[in-house]
C-alpha angles and dihedrals in degrees: 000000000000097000087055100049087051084051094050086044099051091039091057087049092053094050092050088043088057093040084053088048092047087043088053099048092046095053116118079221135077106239124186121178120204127176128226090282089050089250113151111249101175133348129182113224090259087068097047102055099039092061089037087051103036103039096013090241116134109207124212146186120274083008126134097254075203100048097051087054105046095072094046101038125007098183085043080060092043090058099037102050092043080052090059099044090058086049093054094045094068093262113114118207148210125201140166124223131195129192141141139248122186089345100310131114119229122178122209124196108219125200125193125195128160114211131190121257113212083248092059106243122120122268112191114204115205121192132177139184133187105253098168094105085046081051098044088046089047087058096051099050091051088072085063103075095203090051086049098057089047091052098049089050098061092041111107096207114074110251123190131177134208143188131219099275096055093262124141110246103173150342152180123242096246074069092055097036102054091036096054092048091047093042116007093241121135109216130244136198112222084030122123103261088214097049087049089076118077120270086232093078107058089163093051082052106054089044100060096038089052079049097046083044093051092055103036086060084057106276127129112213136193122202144159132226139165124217137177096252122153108033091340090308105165103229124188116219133186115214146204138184122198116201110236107220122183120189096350094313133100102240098170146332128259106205123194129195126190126194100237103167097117091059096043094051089043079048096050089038092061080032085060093035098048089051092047087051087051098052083040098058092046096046078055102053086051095053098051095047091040094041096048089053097054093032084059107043103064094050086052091053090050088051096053080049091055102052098043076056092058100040094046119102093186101085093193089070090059089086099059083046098058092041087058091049087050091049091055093045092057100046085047080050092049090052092052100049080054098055086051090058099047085048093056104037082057096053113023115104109228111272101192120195134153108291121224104203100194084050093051100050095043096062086040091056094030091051088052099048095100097050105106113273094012091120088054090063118075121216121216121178135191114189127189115176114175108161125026105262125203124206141141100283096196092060099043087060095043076056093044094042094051097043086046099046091046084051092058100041092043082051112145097243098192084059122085090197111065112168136179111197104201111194122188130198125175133159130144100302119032137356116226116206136187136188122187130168132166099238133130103305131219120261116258093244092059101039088094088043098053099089087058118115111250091013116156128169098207143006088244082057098132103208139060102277087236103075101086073038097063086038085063096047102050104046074055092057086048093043079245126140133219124198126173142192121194134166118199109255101017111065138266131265117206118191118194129182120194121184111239103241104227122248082235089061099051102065105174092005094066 
């Protein structure tokens, strides 16, 4: 029964995949599918002459849409791939290309959309029309004026134009509208363009005449700017001036400016990502090569122990054997407790609740009493609590339980009077802590290196080299900041400021 239910299945699968396929095919426009690696998933056969015939790729099945360009048109695979990336990144987009066949120009309107698999990975859609006859007919109705106020008006993107002396000559309502909202000027035709921006703004000014004087001598020109528009919202637009010639001479300027805030956020946001993936991949390289060193060498140690065991005869010596092969494995047992850290401070969300300081010192203390020395460092607190203050408490004891138990393996051994002073400051907005001991101190050349993964001073450094790392990144993870001064010899002082996170903020937290 089985067996027939997975033919009927795959017989129905195979049926919608050939109506997609006959949907495809029978499409006006030309529809090409790519997956997340720009591989082609699927193509109709508009899509596929009219790249073999415009650029000379032939697109296939299974193929690397990048790779097929590349060696045809680098800049083409430039554009395209920066296309799909915006795609990807949740942003759908709309272009015009131009380009020309037997001497003749065509334009093509291109959309790009992503879209989920159930799976989860990206699907991005491409579809293009011929739009050359639209464009042909939008030329000829610009020479009706009354067309061509119907048409500016229904146009999303402003449009202004202007003649050869600076004056306004015409304009859409997107125009009046957005610059009424980023100046308070109600626009005029016949009006000066320049004196129609406040006086107030002299460089504004000069920036747009030098712009309006660059066109009107026959350059185009292409620029970006960013106003307060929509309840001070602050827009980025990209804008462009054509000049108007007439008879061989320049006669006036047409300017454009599109809203394109949304792609340049989507833009800064794989920007941002792509940097984060870079610092990612190299704090990882480091960890593994770092990680697979001290993760070795003290099973190595343990296994030298071992075999002097083994190859001993005096049996006495067994104990201080065994106490060496206890000391390895806790210090194997210490690194990994700190790679679990580092792993759940990266990935944990934040999990914020009301912080009870005493109680947090205390299971942070009472967790480190059995490290070695830590009976020989006194602890003296001084907590001040004047508003209830809400964190992520895990976090804030993974931050205690690294700066204590520093404090009692950086002990100044030749001192009977090891100390930690442990001051605590919290109100409503922040809480300000700080830990100070008089242990052995940090030279002054490796003060600004300490928060590093892996960093150790010295080859005698007795921890894992992770665990003021994890303290970074997890006061980043709270928006908290950490800052220390230490003298060799003396003691360290690390100050460190959380934001209290409101009651308001918290919803079912609180």
């Amino acid at each position: 029964m089985t067996g027939r239910m997975t033919q009927l299945e795959q017989s129905d699968v195979s049926v919608w995949q050939d109506m997609f396929t006959s949907i495809i095919e029978d499409a006006d426009a030309n529809i090409l599918l790519i997956d997340e690696e720009f591989k082609v998933i699927s193509l109709n056969s508009g899509f596929y002459w009219i790249f073999l015939e415009t650029y000379g790729i032939e697109l296939k099945k299974g193929s690397s849409l990048l790779n097929a360009m590349e060696p045809k048109n680098p800049r083409l695979t430039h554009e395209w791939k920066e296309r799909c990336m915006i795609a990807l990144s949740g942003t759908p987009i709309k272009v015009e290309d131009i380009f020309e066949i037997d001497g003749r120009s065509y334009y093509w309107e291109i959309h790009f959309k992503s879209s989920a698999r159930p799976d989860g990975s990206q699907v991005i859609s491409v579809f293009s029309r011929d739009i050359t006859v639209r464009k042909a007919y939008q030329r000829k109705i610009i020479g009706n004026e009354a067309n061509l106020r119907s048409i500016l008006n229904t146009i999303e993107d402003s449009i202004w134009l202007i003649n050869a002396d600076y004056e306004l000559i015409d304009f859409n309502k997107e125009f009046f509208r957005k610059y009424k909202m980023a100046f308070g000027v109600k626009l005029l035709k016949g009006a000066n363009i320049l004196t129609l921006l406040p006086e107030t703004m002299p460089d504004l000014r000069e920036t747009w005449r030098l712009r309006y004087e660059s066109g009107l001598k026959g350059r185009p020109g292409k620029y970006y700017d960013t106003y307060p528009v929509d309840d001070k919202e602050w827009r980025t637009y990209e804008i462009k001036t054509y000049p108007i010639v007439e008879n061989g001479e320049v006669t006036g300027l047409t300017v454009f400016a599109r809203d394109i805030t949304n792609q340049t956020r989507a833009e800064d946001l794989l920007k941002k990502q792509n940097e984060e993936l870079i610092k990612i991949n190299s704090e990882l390289d480091r960890f593994v090569y770092s990680a697979s060193h001290d993760l070795r060498a003290p099973l190595m140690s343990v296994k030298g122990l071992l075999n002097m065991i083994k190859r001993d005869p005096d049996k006495a010596n067994t104990e201080q054997y065994l106490a060496l092969i206890e000391r390895s494995v806790n210090k194997l047992d210490h690194f990994i407790s700190d790679i679990i850290h580092y792993s759940r401070n990266s990935r944990m969300e934040i999990m914020p609740k009301r912080i009870d300081f005493h109680e947090l010192l205390e299971e942070s203390i009472e967790s480190l009493k059995f490290m070695e020395g830590a009976e020989q460092v006194k602890s003296i607190k001084n907590i001040q609590v004047m508003a209830p203050f809400y964190s992520d408490y895990s976090r804030l004891l993974m931050i205690f339980n690294n700066i204590i138990a520093n404090a009692v393996r950086y002990r100044h051994t030749g001192r009977g009077n090891s100390f930690l002073k442990i001051d605590i400051i919290a109100n409503e907005e922040t809480a300000l802590i700080r830990f100070t001991d008089n242990g052995v101190g940090i030279a002054e050349e490796y003060v600004d290196k300490i928060f590093k993964m892996f960093f150790r001073a010295n080859a005698d450094s007795k921890g894992s080299g992770l665990g003021l790392y994890i303290v970074k990144g997890a006061l980043e993870k709270l928006n908290g900041t950490i800052q220390v001064q230490s003298r060799l010899g003396e003691g360290t002082e690390f100050t460190i400021e959380i934001p209290n996170v409101r009651v308001s903020d918290l919803g079912a937290n609180s």
